[in-house]
C-alpha angles and dihedrals in degrees: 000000000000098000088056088051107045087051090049091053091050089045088051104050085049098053091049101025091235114106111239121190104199100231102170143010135217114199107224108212119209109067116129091190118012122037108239127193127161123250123214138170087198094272104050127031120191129209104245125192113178131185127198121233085245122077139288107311090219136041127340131348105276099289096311089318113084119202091253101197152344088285091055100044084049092073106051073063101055090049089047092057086044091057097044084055093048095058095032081067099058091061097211114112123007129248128172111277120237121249095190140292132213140126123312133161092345088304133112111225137179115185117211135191105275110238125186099227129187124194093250148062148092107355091165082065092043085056095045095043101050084044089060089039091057089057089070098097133178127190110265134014119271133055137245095270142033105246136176137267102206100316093334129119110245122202113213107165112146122268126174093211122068100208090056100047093052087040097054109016092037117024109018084048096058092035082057095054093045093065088044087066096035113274103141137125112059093003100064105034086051084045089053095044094051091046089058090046097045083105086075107058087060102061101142099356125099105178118207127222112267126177102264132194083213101197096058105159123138093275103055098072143054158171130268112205097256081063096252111134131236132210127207144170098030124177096214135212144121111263137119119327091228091066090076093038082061104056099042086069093043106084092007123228096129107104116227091264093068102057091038089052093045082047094048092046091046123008111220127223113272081241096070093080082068111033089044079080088051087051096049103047086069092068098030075057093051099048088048086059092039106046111007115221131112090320084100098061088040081061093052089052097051090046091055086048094054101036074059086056094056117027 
């Protein structure tokens, strides 16, 4: 550990061109993929998230393709800090702001602003302030960089159809992994036979491409004391708005007045009550690659919703 922590404080003062001299830690509990602790000197902490050269500590690997090493575990980071400054321009909704990440000790690292965050504050901000993140556009759907969902790998490369992004990058990709860990059978003949309906859950509505965290659910944001809400761990890219509305619904944690707010601010489509089931299947997909579990059979379920929808 003090090697870790000796290279982080020099790549800390050179990141900021203030020496820093690590002097305690604090452990953060409540990562499912990376260890995270704070680093002061007494007068500044910093944010750290640090990932070791073996696999995934927890479920399974990474969807069928396990973080081999610290190279590769840097670049979830990198993304990571991409997708923080992505964000960080649309100057909507704050979110910490990266140091600086790297190597160090046989360990992957990214170094954050440290915030002090609290469960609660002003939703109603949190709903006018994504709405005004999701009007940053771009002209096709995708983003510069492949990233990662949780310890999942993410493809991002541009496409200028919809359908076909969520199709290929999204559903078609999970659907893929999961018969690499053996989700067959009913699964994957009900996952082949939405993908060539999705047409249908689009009758009348084009969605544009709109800045999205990517990853909302309850845990990813927070509070500062003054009220004004964060954002963090995104897993960035430009797609429909309604993706991160989703989400947001899907494990709960976001208070009434942030979904009135965001709807005040922006009306959504009356098909959203519909296709916000087609959005989330592809996490509750992933976390039936990532951890197991009974995310599978909730897969099968949603898939028997939506093939309803369309037939």
């Amino acid at each position: 550990m003090s090697r870790l922590l000796s290279a982080l404080s020099s790549a800390i003062s050179h990141a900021g061109g203030v020496p820093f001299m690590a002097h305690t830690t604090q452990p953060i509990h409540g990562g499912d993929i990376s260890q995270a602790f704070t680093l002061s000197d007494g007068a500044r902490a910093f944010f750290v998230k640090t990932l070791a050269a073996p696999g995934p500590p927890a479920g399974r690997a990474s969807g069928g393709v396990p973080l081999a090493g610290a190279a590769s575990r840097l670049d979830l980071f990198e993304a990571e800090a991409a997708g923080l400054a992505e964000l960080a321009a649309a100057n909507a909704v704050r979110v910490p702001r990266a140091i600086c990440h790297g190597v160090a000790a046989g360990q992957a690292y990214l170094v954050l602003e440290s915030l002090s965050l609290q469960p609660h504050g002003d939703a109603a901000q949190l709903g006018r302030q994504l709405a005004q993140q999701h009007r940053v556009g771009a002209a096709q759907f995708g983003w510069m960089r492949d990233n990662w969902i949780g310890a999942t790998p993410q493809p991002n490369a541009w496409m200028d159809d919809w359908v076909e992004f969520w199709r290929e990058r999204r559903l078609g990709f999970q659907l893929k992994l999961a018969a690499q860990n053996g989700y067959g059978g009913a699964l994957q003949r009900d996952g082949e036979a939405l993908m060539a309906r999705l047409d249908g859950f689009f009758t009348g509505y084009r969605p544009q491409p709109a800045l999205l965290h990517g990853d909302l659910w309850g845990g990813n944001h927070g509070f500062l004391a003054d009220g004004s809400p964060v954002i963090f761990d995104p897993a960035v890219y430009f797609g429909d708005r309604e993706c991160d509305l989703a989400m947001s619904e899907l494990f709960g944690g976001f208070a009434p007045a942030f979904h009135a707010a965001y709807r005040e601010a922006w009306p959504l489509d009356a098909g959203y009550a519909v296709r916000r089931t087609l959005y989330n299947l592809y996490h509750v997909l992933n976390h039936a690659n990532l951890f197991g579990g009974s995310y599978a059979a909730q897969a099968q379920r949603m898939l028997a919703q939506l093939l309803a929808e369309v037939r």
